[in-house]
C-alpha positions as CSV (number, residue, x, y, z in Angstrom):
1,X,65.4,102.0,37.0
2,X,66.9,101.3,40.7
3,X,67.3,104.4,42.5
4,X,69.7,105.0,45.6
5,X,68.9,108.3,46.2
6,X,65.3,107.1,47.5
7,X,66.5,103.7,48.3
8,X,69.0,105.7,51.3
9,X,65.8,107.6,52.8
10,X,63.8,104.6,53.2
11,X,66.6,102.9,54.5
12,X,66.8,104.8,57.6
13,X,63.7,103.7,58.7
14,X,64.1,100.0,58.5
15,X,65.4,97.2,61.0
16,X,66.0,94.2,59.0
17,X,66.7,94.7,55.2
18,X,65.6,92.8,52.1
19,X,64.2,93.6,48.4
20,X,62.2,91.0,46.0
21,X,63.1,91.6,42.5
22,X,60.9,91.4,39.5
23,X,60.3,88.2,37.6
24,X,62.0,87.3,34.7
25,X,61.5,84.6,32.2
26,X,64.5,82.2,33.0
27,X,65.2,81.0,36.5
28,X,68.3,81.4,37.3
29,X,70.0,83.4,34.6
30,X,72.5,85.5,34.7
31,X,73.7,84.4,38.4
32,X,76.7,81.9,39.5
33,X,74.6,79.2,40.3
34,X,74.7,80.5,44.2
35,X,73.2,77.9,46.5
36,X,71.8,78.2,50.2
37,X,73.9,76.5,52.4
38,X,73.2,76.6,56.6
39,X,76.1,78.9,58.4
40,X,77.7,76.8,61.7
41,X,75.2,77.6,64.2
42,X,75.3,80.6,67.0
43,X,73.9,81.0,70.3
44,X,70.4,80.0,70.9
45,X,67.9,83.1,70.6
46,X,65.4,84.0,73.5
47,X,62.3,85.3,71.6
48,X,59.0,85.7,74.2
49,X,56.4,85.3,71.4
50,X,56.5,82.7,69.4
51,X,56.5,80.1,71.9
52,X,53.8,77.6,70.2
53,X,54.0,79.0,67.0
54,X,53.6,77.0,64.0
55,X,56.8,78.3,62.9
56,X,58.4,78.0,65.7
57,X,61.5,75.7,65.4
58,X,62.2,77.2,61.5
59,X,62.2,80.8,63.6
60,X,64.9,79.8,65.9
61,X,66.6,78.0,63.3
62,X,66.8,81.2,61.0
63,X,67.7,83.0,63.6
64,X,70.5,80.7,65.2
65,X,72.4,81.3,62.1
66,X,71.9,85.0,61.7
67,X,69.7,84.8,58.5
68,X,66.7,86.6,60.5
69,X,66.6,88.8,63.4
70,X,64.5,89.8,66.3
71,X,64.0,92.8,68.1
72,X,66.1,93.9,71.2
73,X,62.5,93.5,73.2
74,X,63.7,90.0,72.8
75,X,60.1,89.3,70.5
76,X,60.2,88.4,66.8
77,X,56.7,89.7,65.7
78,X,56.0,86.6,63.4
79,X,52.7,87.5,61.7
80,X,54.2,91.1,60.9
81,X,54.3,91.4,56.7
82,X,57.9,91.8,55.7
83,X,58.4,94.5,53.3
84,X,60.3,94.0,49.8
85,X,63.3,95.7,51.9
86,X,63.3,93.4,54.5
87,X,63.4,90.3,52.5
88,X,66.2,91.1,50.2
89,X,68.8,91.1,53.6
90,X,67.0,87.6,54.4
91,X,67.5,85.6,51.0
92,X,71.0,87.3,50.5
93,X,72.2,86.0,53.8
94,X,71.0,82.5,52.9
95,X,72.9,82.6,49.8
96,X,76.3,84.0,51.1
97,X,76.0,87.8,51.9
98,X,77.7,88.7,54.9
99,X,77.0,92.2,56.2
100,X,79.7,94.0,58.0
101,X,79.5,95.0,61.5
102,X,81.5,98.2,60.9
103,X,79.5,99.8,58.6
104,X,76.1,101.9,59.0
105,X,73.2,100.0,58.2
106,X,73.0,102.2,55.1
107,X,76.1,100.8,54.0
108,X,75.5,97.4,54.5
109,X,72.0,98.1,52.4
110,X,73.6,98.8,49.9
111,X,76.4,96.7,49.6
112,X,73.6,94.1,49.9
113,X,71.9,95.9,46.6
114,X,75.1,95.4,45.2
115,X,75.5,92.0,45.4
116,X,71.7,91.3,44.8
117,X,72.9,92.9,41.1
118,X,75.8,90.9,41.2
119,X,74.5,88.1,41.6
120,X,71.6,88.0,39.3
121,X,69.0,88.3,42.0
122,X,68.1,91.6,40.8
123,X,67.5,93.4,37.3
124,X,69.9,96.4,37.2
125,X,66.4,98.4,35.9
126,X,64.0,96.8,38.1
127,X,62.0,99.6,39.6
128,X,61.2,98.9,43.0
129,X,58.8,100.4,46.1
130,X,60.8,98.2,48.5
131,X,58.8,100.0,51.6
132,X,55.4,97.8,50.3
133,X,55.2,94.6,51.5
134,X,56.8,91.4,49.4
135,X,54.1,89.5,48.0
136,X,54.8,85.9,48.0
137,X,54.7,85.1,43.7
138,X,57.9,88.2,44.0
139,X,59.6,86.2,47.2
140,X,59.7,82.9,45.0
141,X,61.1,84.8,42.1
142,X,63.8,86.3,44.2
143,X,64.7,82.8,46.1
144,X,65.0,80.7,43.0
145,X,67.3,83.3,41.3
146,X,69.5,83.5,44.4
147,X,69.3,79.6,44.8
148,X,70.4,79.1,40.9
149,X,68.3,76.3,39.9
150,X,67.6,76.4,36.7
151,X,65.5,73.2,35.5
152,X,61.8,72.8,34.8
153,X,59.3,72.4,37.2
154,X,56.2,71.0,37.9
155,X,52.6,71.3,36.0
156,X,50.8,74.5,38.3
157,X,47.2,73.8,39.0
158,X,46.5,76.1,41.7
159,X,42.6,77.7,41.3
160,X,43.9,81.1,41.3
161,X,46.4,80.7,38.8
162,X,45.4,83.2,36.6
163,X,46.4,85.8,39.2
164,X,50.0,85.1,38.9
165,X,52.1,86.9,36.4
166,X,52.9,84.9,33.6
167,X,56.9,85.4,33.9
168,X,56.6,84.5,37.6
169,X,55.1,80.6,36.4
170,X,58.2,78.8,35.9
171,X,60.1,80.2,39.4
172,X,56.6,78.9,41.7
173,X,56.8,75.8,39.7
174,X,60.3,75.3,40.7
175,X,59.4,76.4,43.9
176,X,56.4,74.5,44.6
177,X,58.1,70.9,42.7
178,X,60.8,71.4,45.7
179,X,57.7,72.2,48.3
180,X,60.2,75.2,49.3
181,X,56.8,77.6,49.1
182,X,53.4,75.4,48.5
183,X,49.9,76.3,48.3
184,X,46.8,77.0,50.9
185,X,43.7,74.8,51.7
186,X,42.1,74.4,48.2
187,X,44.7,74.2,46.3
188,X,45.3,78.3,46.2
189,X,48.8,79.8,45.9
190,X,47.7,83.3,46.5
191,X,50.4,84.8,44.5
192,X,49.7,88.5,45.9
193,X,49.1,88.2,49.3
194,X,52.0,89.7,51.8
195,X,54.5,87.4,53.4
196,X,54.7,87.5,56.6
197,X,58.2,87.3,59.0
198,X,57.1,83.9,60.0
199,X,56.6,83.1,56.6
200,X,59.3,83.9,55.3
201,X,61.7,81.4,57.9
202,X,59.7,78.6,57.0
203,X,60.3,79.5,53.1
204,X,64.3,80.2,53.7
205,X,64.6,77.1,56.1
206,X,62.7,75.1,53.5
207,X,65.4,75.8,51.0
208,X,68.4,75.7,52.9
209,X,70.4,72.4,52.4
210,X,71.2,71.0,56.0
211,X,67.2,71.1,56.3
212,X,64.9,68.6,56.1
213,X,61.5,69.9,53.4
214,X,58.9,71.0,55.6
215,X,56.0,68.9,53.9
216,X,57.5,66.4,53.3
217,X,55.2,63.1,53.0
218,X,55.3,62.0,56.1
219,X,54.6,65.2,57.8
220,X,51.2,66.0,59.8
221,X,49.0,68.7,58.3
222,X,46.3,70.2,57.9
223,X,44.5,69.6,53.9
224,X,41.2,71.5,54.8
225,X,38.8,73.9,56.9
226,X,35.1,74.1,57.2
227,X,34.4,76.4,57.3
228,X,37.3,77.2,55.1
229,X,39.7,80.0,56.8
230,X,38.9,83.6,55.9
231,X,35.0,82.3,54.3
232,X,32.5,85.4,55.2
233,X,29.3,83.9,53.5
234,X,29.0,80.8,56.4
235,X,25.7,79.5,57.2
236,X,24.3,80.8,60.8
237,X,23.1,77.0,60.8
238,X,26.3,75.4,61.1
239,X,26.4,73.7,64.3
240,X,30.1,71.1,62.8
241,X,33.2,72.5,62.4
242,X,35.3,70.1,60.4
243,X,39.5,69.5,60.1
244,X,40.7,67.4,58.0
245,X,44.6,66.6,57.7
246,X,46.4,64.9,55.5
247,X,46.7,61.4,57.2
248,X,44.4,59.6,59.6
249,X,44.7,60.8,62.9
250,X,44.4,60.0,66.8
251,X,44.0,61.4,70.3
252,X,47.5,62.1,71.7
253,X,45.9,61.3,75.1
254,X,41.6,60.8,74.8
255,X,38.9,63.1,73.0
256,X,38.5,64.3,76.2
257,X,41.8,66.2,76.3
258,X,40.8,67.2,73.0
259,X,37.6,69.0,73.4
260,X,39.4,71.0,76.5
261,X,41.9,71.3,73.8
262,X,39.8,73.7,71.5
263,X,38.3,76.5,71.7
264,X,35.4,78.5,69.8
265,X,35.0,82.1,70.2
266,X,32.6,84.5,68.6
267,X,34.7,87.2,68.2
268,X,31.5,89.6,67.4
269,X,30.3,89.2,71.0
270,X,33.3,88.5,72.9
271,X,32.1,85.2,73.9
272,X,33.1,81.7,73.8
273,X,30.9,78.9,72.5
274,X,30.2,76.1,74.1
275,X,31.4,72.6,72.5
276,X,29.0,69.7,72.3
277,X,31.5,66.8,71.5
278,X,34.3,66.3,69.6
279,X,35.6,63.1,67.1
280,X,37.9,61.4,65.0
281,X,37.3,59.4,62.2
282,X,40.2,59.0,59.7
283,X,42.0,62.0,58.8
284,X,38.8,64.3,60.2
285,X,38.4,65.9,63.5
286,X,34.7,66.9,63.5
287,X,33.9,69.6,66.3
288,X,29.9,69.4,67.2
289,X,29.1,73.0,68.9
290,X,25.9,72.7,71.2
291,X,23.8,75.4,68.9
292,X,23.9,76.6,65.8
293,X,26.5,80.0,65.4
294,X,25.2,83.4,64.9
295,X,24.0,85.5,62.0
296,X,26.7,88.3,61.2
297,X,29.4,87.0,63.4
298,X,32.8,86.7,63.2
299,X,34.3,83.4,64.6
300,X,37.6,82.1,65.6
301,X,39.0,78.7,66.4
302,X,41.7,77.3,67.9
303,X,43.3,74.2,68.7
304,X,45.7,73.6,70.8
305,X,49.3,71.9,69.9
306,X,50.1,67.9,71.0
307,X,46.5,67.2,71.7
308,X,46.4,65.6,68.2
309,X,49.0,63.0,66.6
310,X,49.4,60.5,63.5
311,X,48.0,57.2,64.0
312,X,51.1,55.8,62.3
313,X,54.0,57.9,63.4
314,X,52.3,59.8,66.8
315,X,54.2,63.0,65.4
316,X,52.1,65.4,66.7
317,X,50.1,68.3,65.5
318,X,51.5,71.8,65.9
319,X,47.8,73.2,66.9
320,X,46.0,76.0,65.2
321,X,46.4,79.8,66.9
322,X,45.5,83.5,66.5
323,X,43.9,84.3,63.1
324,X,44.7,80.8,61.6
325,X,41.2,79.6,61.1
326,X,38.3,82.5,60.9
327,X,35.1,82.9,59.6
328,X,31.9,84.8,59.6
329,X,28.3,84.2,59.1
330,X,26.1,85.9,57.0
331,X,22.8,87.4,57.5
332,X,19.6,84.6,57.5
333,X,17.6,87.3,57.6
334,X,18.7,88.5,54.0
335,X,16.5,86.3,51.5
336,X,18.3,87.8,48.9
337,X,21.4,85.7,49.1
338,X,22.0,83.0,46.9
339,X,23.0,79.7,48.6
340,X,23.7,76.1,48.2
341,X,21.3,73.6,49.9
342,X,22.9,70.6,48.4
343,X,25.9,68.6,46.7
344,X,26.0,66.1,45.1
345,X,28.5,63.7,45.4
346,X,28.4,65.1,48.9
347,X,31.0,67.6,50.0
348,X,33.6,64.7,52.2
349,X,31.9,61.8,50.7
350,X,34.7,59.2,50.7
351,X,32.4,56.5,48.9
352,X,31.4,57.9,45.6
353,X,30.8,55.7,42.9
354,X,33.4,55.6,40.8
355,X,31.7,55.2,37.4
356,X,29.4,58.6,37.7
357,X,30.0,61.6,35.2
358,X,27.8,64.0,36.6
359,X,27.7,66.6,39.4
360,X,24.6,68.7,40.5
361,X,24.7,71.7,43.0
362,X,21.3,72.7,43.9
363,X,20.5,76.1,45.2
364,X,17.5,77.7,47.0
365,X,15.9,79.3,44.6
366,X,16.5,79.5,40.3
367,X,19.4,80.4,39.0
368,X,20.8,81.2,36.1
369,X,23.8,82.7,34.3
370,X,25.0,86.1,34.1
371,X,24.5,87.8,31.1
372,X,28.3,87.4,29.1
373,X,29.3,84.3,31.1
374,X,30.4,81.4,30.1
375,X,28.4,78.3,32.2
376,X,31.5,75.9,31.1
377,X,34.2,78.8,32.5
378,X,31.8,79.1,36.0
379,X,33.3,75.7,37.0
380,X,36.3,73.3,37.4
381,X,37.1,69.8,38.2
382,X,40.5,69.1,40.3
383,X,41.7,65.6,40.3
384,X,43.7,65.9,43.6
385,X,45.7,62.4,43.6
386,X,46.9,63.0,40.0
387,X,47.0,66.8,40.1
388,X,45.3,67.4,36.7
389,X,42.3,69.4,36.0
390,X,39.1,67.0,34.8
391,X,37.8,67.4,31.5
392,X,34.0,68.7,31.8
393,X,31.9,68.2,28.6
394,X,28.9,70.5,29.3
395,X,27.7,72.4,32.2
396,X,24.0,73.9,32.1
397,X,21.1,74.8,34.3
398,X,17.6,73.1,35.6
399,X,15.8,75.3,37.3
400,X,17.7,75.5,40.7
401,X,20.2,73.0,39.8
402,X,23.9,73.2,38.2
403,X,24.7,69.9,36.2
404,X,28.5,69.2,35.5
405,X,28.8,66.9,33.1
406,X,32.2,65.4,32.6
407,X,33.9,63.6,29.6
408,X,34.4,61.2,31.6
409,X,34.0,58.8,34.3
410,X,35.4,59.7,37.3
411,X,37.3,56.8,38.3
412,X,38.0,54.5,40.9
413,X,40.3,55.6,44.5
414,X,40.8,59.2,43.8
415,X,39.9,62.2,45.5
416,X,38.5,65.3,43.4
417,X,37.7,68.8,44.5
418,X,35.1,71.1,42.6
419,X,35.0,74.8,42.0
420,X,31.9,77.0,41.5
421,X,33.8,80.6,40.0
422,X,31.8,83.5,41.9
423,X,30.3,85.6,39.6
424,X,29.1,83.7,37.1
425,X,25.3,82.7,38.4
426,X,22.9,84.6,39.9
427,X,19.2,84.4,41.3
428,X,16.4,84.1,38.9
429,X,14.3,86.8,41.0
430,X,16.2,89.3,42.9
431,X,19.4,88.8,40.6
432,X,21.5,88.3,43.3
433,X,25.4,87.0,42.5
434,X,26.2,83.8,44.0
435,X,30.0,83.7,45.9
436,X,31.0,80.7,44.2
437,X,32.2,77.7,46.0
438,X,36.0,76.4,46.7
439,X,37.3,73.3,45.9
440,X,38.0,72.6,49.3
441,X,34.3,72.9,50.1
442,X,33.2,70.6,47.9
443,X,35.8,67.9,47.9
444,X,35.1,63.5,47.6
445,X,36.4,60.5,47.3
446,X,35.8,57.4,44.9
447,X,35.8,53.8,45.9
């Protein structure tokens, strides 16, 4: 049950207010069909750091019309998590809420509670710890009861879908059909992880009405990492680092400008490493380092914003910064580890045969499964283009190769992405687990 006695004490300690309400079966029941509708524009907002940001023009925006706030140091603090507290004032504004300048912040709470339970937003016996941060399935809950839409959406197919609560489906479907919240590299939604500030303008920017959808079609992103952001079991031999976006690209000025463009750091040792070459081909941007990285390292990359365009529409990239795209290595000298020394099709083959039906990942050493696993649950077969899963018929072992055998062929001009569930095989000898493998690491294309 809600409780204002504790929600006043916390309130006291908060800047910007908001509150994500529990899921519920039926999007938008129970409110008046509220929609998100952009407020005449203020004053432009000086904020100091997020000059570059990738949510840069979305901040302003947010903050132009007095959903979000900055601080009176004049900085917004975009990768700070927003708490469920903080993101209740954000949504409510967007869909009408107007606090009142002459009451106490504690007022203004909870008249803003008040028309959260109005409204429908929020479950009158919702129990709440508003102080933890808003995780991003209980944000798309709260935004698509405030928006009112009530209407089917789209077929999920996220990897991690089994770690998002069952009555919290049918709001990311809504959600992710409008592209108002979508998924990461992969194909993950990552239903528990914190939104962040930033976050949270892109989401409420996305969904208000004067505003154009973020990824939309035509827009220049990124579709991929590899190393994928956040991987910890990298290979010390890597010597490529490999971008790949979602429509061919080009040098906004030459590859030269590029390569200055980027930079590598190993974040272990403080230093930077030194870039052999750098190239375009298609929708990649291959980076070539001039050795191989590091056992037990932590690495950081970043790419500077405008240095890299569409061939078609020369809109240019936003660039990648901070703790966007980090990895680590692990330890070679560890022979313990279980890894892969092959795919096949080959992960970023764009000229598989369209008439094959089986897949083979082939390790360094004998696998096999672990004891109470299910082979045929270790893996999955993502048909990107269509956004289906692929029906395998069998999966089984030989010796130090997995064969995925599907039902069928794969067909011809589509591009797939396989997943290896960690977990689920180990080393013959030492019993070692293997991490699994993401889709976006092993991801082709037929001809």
């Amino acid at each position: 049950m809600f409780r204002k006695s504790t929600f006043t004490v916390i309130l006291a300690l908060l800047l910007v207010l908001g509150l994500v309400a529990s899921a519920s079966a039926n999007p938008g029941k129970g409110n008046n069909g509220l929609k998100f509708k952009a407020k005449s524009k203020g004053n432009a907002v000086q904020l100091i750091d997020i000059s570059s940001h990738w949510a840069e023009q979305p901040i302003r925006e947010m903050c132009s019309i007095g959903i979000i706030s900055g601080y009176p140091d004049k900085k917004f603090i975009p990768n700070a998590p927003v708490s469920k507290y903080e993101a209740l004032m954000m949504v409510c504004r967007a869909a009408g809420f107007d606090p009142d300048p002459d009451k106490t912040w504690q007022q203004n709470c909870e008249d803003c509670i008040e028309f959260a339970l109005d409204e429908g937003i929020l479950d009158e016996d919702d129990d709440f710890a508003g102080w933890k941060p808003a995780k991003r399935y209980e944000v798309a809950v709260w935004s698509i009861r405030a928006i009112g839409l009530d209407e089917d959406g789209d077929e999920l197919s996220f990897q991690d879908i089994y770690e998002i609560p069952s009555d919290a489906l049918p709001f990311i479907s809504i959600m992710s059909k409008h592209k108002y919240m979508v998924g990461y590299p992969g194909n993950f939604f990552q239903p528990n992880k914190p939104v962040t500030r930033a976050e949270m303008a892109r989401i409420l920017y996305n969904m208000m009405g004067e505003y154009p959808d973020y990824y939309d079609d035509s827009d220049l992103r990124l579709s991929s990492l590899d190393p994928r952001d956040g991987e910890d079991n990298v290979d010390p031999d890597t010597n490529v680092l490999v971008a790949r976006f979602n429509m061919d690209i080009e040098a906004v000025d030459d590859l030269q400008d590029v390569k200055e463009g980027i930079r590598v750091k190993n974040v272990t040792d403080g230093n930077y490493v030194d870039i052999y070459s750098v190239s375009i081909s298609g929708s990649e941007l291959r980076i070539r380092l001039e050795d191989s990285l590091e056992s037990n390292c932590k690495y950081r990359v970043t790419i500077k914003p405008d240095i890299i365009e569409s061939e078609d529409s020369e809109e240019s990239f936003n660039g990648i910064s901070g703790s966007d795209w980090e990895f680590s290595t692990f330890d070679d000298e560890n022979d313990d580890e279980v890894r892969l020394v092959s795919l096949d099709p080959d992960d970023g083959d764009s000229n598989v045969d369209p008439d094959i039906n089986v897949l083979r990942a082939a390790f360094d050493s004998d696998i096999s499964v672990i004891s109470g696993k299910s082979l045929l649950s270790a893996v999955r077969v993502y048909n990107v283009s269509h956004s289906r899963n692929v029906a395998v018929d069998k999966v089984k072992i030989d010796g130090d190769t997995l064969i995925i055998t599907l039902e069928d062929s794969l067909g011809a001009g589509d591009t797939f992405e396989v997943t290896i569930r960690p977990g689920f095989l180990e080393d013959d000898d030492s019993g070692e687990d293997f991490d699994g493998i993401t889709g976006y690491n092993w991801r082709f294309t037929t001809d």
